[in-house]
N, C-alpha and C positions, 0 to 999 in steps of 0.2 A: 553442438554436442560433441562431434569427432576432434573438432579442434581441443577443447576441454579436454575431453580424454589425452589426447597426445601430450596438451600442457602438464596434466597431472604426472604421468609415465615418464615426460622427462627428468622432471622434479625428482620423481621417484627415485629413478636410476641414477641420477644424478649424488643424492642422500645415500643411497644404498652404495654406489661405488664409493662417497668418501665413507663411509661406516667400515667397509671393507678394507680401504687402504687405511684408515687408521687400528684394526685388527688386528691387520699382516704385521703393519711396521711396529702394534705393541709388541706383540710374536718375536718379530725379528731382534727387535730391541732386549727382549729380555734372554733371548736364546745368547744372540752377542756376548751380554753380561755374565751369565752361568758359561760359559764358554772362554771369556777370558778369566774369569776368576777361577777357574781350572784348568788352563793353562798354566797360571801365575803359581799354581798349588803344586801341579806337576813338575815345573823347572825348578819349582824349591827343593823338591824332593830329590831331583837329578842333582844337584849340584854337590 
């Protein structure tokens, strides 16, 4: 039974960190994009 248990908890952790980094890096991914597309907006504007 403890081995099972540990089997399952790593599986777990395992699902749950990639759920996480796929998350973050939606996150990151879309902050990037809103972030160069105003940039892009800003230097128009400067010019």
């Amino acid at each position: 039974m403890i081995i099972d248990q540990k089997t399952t908890t790593a599986i777990f952790d395992q699902k749950t960190t990639t759920a996480i980094f796929s998350v973050a890096y939606g996150i990151l991914r879309r902050l990037n994009i809103c972030y160069r597309t105003f940039s892009l907006k800003h230097n128009e504007e400067n010019k």
